[in-house]
C-alpha positions in Angstrom: 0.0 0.0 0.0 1.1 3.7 -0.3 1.0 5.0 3.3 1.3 8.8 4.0 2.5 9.6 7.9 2.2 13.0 9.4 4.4 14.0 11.7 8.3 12.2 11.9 8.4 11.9 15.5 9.4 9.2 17.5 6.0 7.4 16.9 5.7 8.7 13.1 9.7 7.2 12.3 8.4 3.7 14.4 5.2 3.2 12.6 7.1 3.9 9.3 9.9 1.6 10.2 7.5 -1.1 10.5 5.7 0.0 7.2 8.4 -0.6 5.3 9.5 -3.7 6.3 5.9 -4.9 5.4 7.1 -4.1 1.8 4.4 -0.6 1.9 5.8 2.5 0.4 5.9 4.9 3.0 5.8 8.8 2.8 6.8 10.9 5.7 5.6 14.4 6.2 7.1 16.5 8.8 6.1 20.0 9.4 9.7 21.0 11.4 12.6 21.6 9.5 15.2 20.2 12.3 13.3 17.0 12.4 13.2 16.0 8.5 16.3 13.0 8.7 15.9 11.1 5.6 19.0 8.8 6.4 16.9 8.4 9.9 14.2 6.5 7.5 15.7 6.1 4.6 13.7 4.1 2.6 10.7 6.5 2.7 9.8 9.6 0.7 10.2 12.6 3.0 8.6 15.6 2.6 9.1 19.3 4.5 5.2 20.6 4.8 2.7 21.3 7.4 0.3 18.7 6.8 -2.7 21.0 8.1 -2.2 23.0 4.8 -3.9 22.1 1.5 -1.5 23.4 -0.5 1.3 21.0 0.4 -0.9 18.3 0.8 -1.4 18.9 -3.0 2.1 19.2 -4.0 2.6 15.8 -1.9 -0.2 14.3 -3.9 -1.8 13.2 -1.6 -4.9 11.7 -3.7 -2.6 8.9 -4.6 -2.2 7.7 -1.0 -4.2 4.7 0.1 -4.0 5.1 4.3 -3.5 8.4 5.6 -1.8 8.2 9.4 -2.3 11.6 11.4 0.5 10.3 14.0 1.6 14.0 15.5 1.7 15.0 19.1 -0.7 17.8 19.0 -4.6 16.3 18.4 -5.7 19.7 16.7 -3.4 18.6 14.1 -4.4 15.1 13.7 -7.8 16.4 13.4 -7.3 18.7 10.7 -5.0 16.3 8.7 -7.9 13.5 8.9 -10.4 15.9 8.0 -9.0 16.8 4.5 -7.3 13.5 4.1 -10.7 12.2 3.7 -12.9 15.4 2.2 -10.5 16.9 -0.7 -8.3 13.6 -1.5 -10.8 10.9 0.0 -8.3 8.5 1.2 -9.7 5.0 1.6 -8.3 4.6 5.2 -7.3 7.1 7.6 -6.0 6.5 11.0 -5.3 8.9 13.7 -3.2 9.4 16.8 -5.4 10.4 20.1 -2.7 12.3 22.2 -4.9 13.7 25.1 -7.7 10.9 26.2 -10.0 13.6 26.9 -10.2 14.7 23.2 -11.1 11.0 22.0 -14.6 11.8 21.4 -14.0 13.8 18.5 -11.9 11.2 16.7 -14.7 9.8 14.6 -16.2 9.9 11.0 -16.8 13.5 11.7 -13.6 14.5 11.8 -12.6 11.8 8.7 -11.2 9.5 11.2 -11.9 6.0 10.4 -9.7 4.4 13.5 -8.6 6.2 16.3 -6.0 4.9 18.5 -5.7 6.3 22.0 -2.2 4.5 23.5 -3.8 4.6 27.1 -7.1 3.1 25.8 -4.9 0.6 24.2 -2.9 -0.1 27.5 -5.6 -0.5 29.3 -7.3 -2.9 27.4 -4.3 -4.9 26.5 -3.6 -5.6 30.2 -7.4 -6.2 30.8 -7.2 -9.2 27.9 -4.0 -10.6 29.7 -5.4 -11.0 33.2 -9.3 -11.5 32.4 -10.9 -15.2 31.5 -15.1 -15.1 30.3 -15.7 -12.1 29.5 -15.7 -10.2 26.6 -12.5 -7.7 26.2 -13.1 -4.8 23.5 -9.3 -4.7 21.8 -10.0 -2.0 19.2 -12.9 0.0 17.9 -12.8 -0.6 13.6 -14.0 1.3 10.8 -15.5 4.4 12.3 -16.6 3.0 15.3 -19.5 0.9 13.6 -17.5 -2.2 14.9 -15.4 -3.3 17.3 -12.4 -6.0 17.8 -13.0 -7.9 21.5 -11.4 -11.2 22.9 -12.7 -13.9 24.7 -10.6 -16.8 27.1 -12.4 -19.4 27.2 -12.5 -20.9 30.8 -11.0 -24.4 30.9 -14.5 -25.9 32.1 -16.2 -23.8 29.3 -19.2 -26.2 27.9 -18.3 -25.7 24.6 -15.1 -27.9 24.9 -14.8 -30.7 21.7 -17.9 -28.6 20.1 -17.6 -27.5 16.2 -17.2 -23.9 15.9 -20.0 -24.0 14.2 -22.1 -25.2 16.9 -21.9 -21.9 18.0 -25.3 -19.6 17.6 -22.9 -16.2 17.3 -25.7 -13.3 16.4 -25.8 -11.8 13.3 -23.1 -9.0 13.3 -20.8 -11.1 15.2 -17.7 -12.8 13.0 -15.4 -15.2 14.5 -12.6 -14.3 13.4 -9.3 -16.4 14.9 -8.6 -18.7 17.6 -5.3 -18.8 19.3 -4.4 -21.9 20.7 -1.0 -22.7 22.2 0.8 -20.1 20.5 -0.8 -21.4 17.1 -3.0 -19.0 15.1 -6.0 -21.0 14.0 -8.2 -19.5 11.3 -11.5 -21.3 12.1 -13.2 -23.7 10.1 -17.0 -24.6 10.6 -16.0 -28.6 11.9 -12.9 -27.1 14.5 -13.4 -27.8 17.9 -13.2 -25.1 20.7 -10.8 -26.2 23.8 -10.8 -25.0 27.4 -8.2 -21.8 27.5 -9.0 -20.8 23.7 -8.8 -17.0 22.7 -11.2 -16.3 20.6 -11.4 -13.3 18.7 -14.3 -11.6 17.0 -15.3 -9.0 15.1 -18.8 -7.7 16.7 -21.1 -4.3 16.7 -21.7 -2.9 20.0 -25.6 -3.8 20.0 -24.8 -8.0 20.1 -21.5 -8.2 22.7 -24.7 -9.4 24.9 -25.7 -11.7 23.1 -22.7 -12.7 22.1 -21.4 -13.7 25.6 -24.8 -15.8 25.9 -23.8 -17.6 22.9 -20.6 -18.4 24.3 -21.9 -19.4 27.6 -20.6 -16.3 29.9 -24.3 -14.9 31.1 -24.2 -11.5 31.7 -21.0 -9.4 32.1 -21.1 -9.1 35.6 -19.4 -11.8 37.2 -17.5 -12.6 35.4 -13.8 -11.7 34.2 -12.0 -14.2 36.9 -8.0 -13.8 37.4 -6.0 -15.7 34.4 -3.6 -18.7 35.1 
């Protein structure tokens, strides 16, 4: 993919690191003269613009970009950068650093945002999934917020040990997605049976996580959520 970063950073330089070893072509735009260090990156395009301004958004062509990431510290500017992103080039995929927690609310389709990723959100979630068994965990909010990424352990006396995944009644807008097993990724086929201490992990809208607990077996949400192993 051709991935457009605003902001060169500490994060910005990381996440386009990473990009690039994927094999995506990566473009770096940095609004601070001192901080534009192509050998720093070098296998990206680097360009010297404020990415809040039109104009240099044009001149970096931005309209042949497939995943805008607004990865600056300062939320204002991720804001603005997602919002013409997505009006005057309408790039597919634009995700966006949340800096200040309390200015996650605004992240959203709105604003052009399709994810929003709040590192303390993320934190806290991540060390909920580690330490929690039956319950639903919500990993990530996708695609403007319409869905949602959540995680399930399976107790080791679940009932729905040596049953066929699809033996399960998930709801409608729930997708299981993968099940992680011993430090094997298993994508799930209708006749694989689910084993005590399973992570499951679905793709689900907020409106059936109820239901989808009762599918699984874990009542309601209080209750539940007993220390891991």
């Amino acid at each position: 993919m051709r991935i457009a970063i605003a902001g060169a950073g500490a994060v910005g330089r990381a996440i386009a690191g990473e990009l690039l070893i994927s094999g995506h072509s990566v473009m770096l735009i940095e609004r601070k003269a001192s901080a534009v260090t192509p050998e720093a990156i070098p296998g990206a395009r680097w360009v010297h613009a404020d990415a809040c301004e039109l104009g240099r958004l044009e001149e970096a062509e931005l309209q042949n970009i497939d995943v805008m990431i607004a990865a600056t510290g300062d939320d204002k500017a991720n804001l603005v950068t997602s919002l013409l992103a997505k009006i005057e080039f309408a790039v597919q995929r634009v995700v966006a650093r949340v800096n200040d927690p309390r200015n996650e609310w605004l992240f959203d389709e709105s604003w052009g945002v399709d994810v929003a990723v709040s590192t303390p959100q993320m934190l806290a979630s991540l060390v909920e999934e580690a330490v929690t068994v039956g319950d639903l965990v919500r990993l990530m909010t996708l695609r403007q917020g319409s869905a949602n990424l959540v995680e399930v352990t399976l107790p080791d006396d679940t009932p729905l040990a040596g049953k066929p995944v699809r033996r399960i009644p998930l709801p409608r807008d729930a997708a299981l997605v993968t099940i992680l097993r011993g430090g094997r990724v298993i994508v799930p086929e209708p006749d694989d049976p689910l084993e005590g201490s399973d992570e499951l992990l679905f793709v689900t809208t907020d409106g059936v996580e109820d239901a989808l607990r009762q599918a699984l077996g874990l009542g309601s949400p209080e209750g539940y959520g007993s220390p891991a192993r």
